[in-house]
N, C-alpha and C positions, 0 to 999 in steps of 0.2 A: 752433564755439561756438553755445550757443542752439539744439542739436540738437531739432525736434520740435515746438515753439511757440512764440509769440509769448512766452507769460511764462516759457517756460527763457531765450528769449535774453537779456531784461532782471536776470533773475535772475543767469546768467554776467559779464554786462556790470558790475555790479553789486560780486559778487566778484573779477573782475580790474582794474577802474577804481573802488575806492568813492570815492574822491576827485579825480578825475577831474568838470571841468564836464559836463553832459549834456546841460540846456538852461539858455539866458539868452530873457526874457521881458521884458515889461512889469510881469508880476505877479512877478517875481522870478528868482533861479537855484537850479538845482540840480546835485549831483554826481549819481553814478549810486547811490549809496548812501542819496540822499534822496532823488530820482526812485524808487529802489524802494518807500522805506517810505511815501513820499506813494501810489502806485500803489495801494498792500495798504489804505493808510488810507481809499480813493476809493472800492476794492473792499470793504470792510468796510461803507461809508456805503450802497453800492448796497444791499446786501441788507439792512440796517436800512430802509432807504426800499420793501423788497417783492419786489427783482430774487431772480430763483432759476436756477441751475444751465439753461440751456437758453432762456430768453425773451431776447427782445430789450429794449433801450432806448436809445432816443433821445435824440440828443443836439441840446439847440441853443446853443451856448456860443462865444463871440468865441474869435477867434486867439491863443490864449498858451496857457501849460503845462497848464491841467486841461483842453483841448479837445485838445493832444497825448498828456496820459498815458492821454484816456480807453480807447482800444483797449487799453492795457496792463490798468488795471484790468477792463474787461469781461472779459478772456482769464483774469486768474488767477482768479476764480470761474466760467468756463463760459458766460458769456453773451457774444451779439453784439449790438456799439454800430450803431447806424443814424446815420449822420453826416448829419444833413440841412445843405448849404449854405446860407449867410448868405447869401446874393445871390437866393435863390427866395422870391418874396412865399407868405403865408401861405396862398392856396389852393393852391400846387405840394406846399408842405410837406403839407395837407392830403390831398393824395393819396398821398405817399407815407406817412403816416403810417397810411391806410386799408389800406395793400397788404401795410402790415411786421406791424402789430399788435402794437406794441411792448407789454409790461408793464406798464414806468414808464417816464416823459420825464422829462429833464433839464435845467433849463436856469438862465444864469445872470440876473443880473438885467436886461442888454441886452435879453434874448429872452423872460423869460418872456411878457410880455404876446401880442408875435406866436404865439408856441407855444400858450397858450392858446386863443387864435383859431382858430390852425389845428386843433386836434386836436379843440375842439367837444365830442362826445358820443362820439367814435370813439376815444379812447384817453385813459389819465388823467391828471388834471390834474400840469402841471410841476411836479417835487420841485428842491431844490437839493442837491449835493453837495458837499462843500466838498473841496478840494483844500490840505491845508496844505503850506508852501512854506516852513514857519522849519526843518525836521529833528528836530523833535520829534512827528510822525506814529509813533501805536502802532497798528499793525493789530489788530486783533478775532480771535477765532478764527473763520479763512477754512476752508469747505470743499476737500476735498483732489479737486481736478479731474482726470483722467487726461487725458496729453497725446494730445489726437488732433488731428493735421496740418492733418485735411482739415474738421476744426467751422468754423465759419463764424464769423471777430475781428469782421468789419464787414462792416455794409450801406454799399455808394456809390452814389450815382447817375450814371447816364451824362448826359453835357451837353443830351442830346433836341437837340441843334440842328437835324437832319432828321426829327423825329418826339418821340412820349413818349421822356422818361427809362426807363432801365433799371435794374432796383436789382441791381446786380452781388453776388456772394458772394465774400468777401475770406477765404482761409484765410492759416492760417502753415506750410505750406506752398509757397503760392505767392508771398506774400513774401518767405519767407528765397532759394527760389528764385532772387528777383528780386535779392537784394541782393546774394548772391554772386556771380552773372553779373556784376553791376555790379564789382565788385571787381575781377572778371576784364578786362574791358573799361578801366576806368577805372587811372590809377596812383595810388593814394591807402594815404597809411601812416595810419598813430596818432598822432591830434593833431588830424584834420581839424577844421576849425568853417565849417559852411554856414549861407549866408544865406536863408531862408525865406520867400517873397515869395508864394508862390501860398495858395490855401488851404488850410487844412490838412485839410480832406475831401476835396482833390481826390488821386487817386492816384497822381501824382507824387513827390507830398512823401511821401507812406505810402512809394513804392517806391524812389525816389534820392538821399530825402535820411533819413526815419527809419532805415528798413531796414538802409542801406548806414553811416551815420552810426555807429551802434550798432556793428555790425560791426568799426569800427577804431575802437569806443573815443573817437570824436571828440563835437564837439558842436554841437545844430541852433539860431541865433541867430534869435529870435521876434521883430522888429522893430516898435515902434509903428509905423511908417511902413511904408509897404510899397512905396511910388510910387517911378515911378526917377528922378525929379526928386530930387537928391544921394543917390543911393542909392551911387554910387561912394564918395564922402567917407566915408559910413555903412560900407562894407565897409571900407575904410583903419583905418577908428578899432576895428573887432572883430577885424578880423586873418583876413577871410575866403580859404576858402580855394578852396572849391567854391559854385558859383549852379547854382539850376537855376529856367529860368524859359521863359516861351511868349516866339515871337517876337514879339508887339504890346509887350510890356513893352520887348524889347531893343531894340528900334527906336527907342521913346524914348529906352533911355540911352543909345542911339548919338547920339539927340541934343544930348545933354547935353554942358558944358565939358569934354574930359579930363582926367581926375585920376588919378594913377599908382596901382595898387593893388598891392603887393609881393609880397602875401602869395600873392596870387589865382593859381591853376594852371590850374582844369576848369572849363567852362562845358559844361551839359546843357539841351538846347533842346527841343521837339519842342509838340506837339498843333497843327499848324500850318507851312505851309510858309514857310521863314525867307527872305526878303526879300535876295537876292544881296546887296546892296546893306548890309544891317545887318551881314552877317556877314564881309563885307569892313572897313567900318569899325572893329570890334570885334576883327578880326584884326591889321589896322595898328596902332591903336591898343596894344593889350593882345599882345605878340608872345609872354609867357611862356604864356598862356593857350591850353588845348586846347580845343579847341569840338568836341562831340559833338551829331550831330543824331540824336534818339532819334526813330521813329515806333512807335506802339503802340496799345493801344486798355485799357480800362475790363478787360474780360470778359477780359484777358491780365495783370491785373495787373500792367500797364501797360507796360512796356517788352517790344519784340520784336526790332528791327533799330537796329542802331548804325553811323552815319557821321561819322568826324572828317573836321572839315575840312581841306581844303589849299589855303589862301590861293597857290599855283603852280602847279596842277590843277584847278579845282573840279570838280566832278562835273556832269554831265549832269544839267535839272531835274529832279527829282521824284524823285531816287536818295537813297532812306535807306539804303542799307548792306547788309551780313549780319546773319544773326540772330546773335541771342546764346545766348549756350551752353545747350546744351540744348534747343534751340529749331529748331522747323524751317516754312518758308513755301514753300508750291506756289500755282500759279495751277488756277485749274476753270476749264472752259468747262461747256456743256451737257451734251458727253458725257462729262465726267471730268477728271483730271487733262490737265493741256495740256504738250507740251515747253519747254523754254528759250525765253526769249525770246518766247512767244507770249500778247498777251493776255489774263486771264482776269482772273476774282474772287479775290482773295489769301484764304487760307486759313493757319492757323496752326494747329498742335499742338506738344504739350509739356505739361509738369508746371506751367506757370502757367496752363495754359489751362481748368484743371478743377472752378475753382471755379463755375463755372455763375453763373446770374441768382436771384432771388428764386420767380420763376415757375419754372423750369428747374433745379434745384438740381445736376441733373448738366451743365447748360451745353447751348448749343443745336450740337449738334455734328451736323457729316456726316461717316458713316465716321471717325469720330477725331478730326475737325478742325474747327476754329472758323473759321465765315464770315467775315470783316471788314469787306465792305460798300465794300471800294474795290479797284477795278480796278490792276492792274499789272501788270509783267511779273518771272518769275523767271530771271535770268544760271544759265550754267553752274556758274559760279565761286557760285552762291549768291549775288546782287549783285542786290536789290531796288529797283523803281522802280515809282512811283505813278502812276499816269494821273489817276483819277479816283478818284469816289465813284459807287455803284451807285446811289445815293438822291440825285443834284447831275447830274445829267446835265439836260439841257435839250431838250425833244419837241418840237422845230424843225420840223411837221409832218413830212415823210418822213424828219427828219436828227436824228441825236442830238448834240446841240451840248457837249463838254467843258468845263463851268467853269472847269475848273482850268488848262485849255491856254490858254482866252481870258485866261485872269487873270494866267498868266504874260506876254503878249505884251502886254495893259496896263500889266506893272510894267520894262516895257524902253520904254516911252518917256518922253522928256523930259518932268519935270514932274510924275510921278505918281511917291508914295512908296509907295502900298499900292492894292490893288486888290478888289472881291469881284464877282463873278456867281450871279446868281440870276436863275429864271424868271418871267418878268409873263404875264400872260392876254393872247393874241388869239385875234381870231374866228375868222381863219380857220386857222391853223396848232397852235391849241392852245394852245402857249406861246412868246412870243418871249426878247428877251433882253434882261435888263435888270444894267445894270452902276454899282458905286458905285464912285470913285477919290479918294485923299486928294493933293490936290494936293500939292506941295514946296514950300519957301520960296523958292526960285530963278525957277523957271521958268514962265510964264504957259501955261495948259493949251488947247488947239484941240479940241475934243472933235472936230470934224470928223477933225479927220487919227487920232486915235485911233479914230475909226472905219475910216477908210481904212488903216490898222497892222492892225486884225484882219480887215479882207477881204483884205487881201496873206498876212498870215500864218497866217490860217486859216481864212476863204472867207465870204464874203458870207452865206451863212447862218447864220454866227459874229455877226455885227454888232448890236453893241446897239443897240436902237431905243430905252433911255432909258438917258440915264448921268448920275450924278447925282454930285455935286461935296460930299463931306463934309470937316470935319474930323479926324473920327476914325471907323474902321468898329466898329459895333458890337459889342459883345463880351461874351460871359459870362464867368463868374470863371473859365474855366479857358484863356480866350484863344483859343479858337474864336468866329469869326465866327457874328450871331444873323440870319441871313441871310431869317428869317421877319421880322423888323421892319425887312429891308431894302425887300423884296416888299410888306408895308403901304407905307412910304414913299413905294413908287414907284407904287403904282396908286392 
């Protein structure tokens, strides 16, 4: 179904569920048979407002149904949406707004005023689209688009949390891709209804929960609330069936009362290493519930490697899994390709991987294959594990100090629920090491002896020289740590 693009799938979808919910919102519901003609109606509004065949437009519009169907209408007239996130003040959007060169901007009334700010003199002024949501939307005469795979649906940006954003190129190609793989992976019939918690620019939701959603026909539930303070109660009462959420969130609902959720089967986790500790709770807790730990990147549209958990095995830290279908991960060192099990830089190729960046429109590839920027190792068996990140490493004068290994061996002692690492400036060595921990409700924290834990467990030149005691680690809307306003913090 949905052979070729973004809006044949809609369209199938459509014809085989018209009555069928497709999304629940704030601003209302829809079947798939009013989700289309609102779609055609949104696309009809674009190009009364200037959009043509081939330009971009920008979108800056709150979390509900016209900020989800926009991909759908940019796809059936030919243009690509630039999804700028709500969580980026208005000179970030200003950059990217200089880099995309949108047409026309979009925005609803939440946003117009920041979108105006940001876009200045450099792109024009924000139009409104309306998305009507009663099923009385009559599309326009829409131009007749030829489906091509590889045209670019959406701009995204990558989180920059080690560096600038990157504005990735999002085809329907490598969506549908993405959502069949998911199918394959996941056990999900006709009828799914997912809960929506992250945002909806981020490429997550584009690739495990629209994509795949679509696919069986089920439906994506658009919550005013999004916090996982009773977010269990909130799943009970829609009849959820699938989450897919970063670990920062499920740590909180790990926090939360237990509330029995019936309905609930698959939880999909990833941008983020999940907290032993959350995923054991949520496994006791919820025992019909599958927990998949997904790792992926932006420029893979999104998913790459899949690990269910097993609350009677868990896996070894830092193991996301095997790829997914169609999909293949080697390790580089300097001279090339490395054997099993040896160190290197993870690299990915495949048919998701070809949508390239804004800059790069064929994708920044070597010999085939997409860099990822984090160190691991590749199993015989295809059995991937993370070490690091290529850009998180710490220059310990003569020593390269692992974040992520420190960070593990912080979140194994007493007292500590979450952990990050990041590098502070010294004189003499370059960079030392500086560590933030969110204490527990439990246990009173000895930062001493946690110093003394990572010189046992991973060498005195591991050892934070400042650790600082938060409530919460900082985070962007896609639940990566913002580890640069960790480093202000601490110097």
């Amino acid at each position: 179904m949905g052979e070729g693009s973004l809006d044949a799938l809609l369209r199938a979808a459509a014809a085989r569920w018209p009555d069928r919910p497709a999304v629940e919102s704030p601003a209302g519901s829809l079947t798939y048979a009013e989700l289309d003609a609102a779609v055609s109606a949104a696309a009809g509004g674009l190009l009364a407002a200037g959009a043509r065949p081939g330009d971009r437009v920008a979108f800056a519009l709150s979390a509900d149904a016209p900020l989800y169907a926009a991909p759908f209408a940019c796809a059936r007239i030919g243009v690509t949406a630039l999804l700028l996130p709500a969580s980026l003040p208005p000179p970030r959007w200003a950059a990217l707004l200089a880099r995309a060169g949108p047409a026309l901007c979009v925005a609803d009334d939440a946003h117009a005023d920041r979108l105006r700010a940001a876009a200045g003199d450099a792109a024009p002024a924000p139009a409104r689209v309306a998305l009507p949501l009663d099923g009385s939307a009559r599309p326009g005469d829409l131009p007749a688009v030829p489906a091509d795979p590889d045209r670019a649906v959406a701009l995204v940006a990558t989180s920059g949390t080690t560096g600038h954003p990157t504005i990735v190129r999002l085809t329907s190609r490598g969506l549908l891709h993405v959502g069949r793989a998911y199918l394959e992976l996941l056990t999900l019939g006709e009828g799914e209804r997912s809960l929506v918690v992250m945002p909806l620019t981020y490429i997550g939701v584009l690739s495990t929960q629209t994509m795949t959603i679509i696919l069986v026909g089920g439906c994506n539930v658009l919550p005013a609330d999004t916090r996982p303070a009773g977010a269990l109660a909130r799943m009970a009462a829609h009849r959820i069936t699938l989450l897919d959420a970063v670990p920062a969130w499920l740590t909180l609902l790990a926090r939360e009362d237990p509330v029995d959720v019936p309905t609930w089967r698959t939880l999909v986790h990833g941008g983020a290493p999940m907290p032993p500790a959350t995923a054991r709770t949520l496994a006791a807790r919820h025992p019909r519930v599958a927990l998949y730990d997904v790792w992926g990147l932006t420029e893979a549209h999104g998913p790459v490697t899949a690990l269910r958990y097993d609350p009677a095995r868990p896996a070894p830290p830092g193991t996301v899994g095997r790829p997914l279908a169609g999909l293949r991960v080697r390790a580089r060192g300097a001279g090339g390709p490395l054997p099993p099990g040896v160190t290197g830089e993870l690299e990915v190729a495949g048919p998701t991987v070809t949508g390239g960046t804004l800059d790069a429109p064929g994708g920044a590839l070597r010999e085939g294959w997409l860099p990822t920027g984090d160190l691991g190792t590749v199993a015989a068996d295809g059995t991937v594990r993370i070490t690091d990140r290529t850009k998180d490493l710490i220059l310990r004068g003569g020593a390269n100090v692992s974040s992520r290994e420190v960070e593990r061996v912080l979140c194994t002692a007493p007292g500590v629920d979450d952990a990050a690492v990041f590098p502070v400036p010294d004189v003499l060595g370059g960079e030392a090491v500086g560590a933030a921990v969110v204490p527990g409700l439990a246990a009173a924290l000895d930062l001493n002896a946690l110093r003394r834990l990572v010189a046992e467990r991973v060498g005195v030149h591991a050892v934070p020289r400042r650790i600082l005691c938060v409530d919460a680690l900082p985070r962007n809307a896609t639940g990566k740590v913002d580890k640069r306003a960790l480093r202000a913090a601490a110097t």
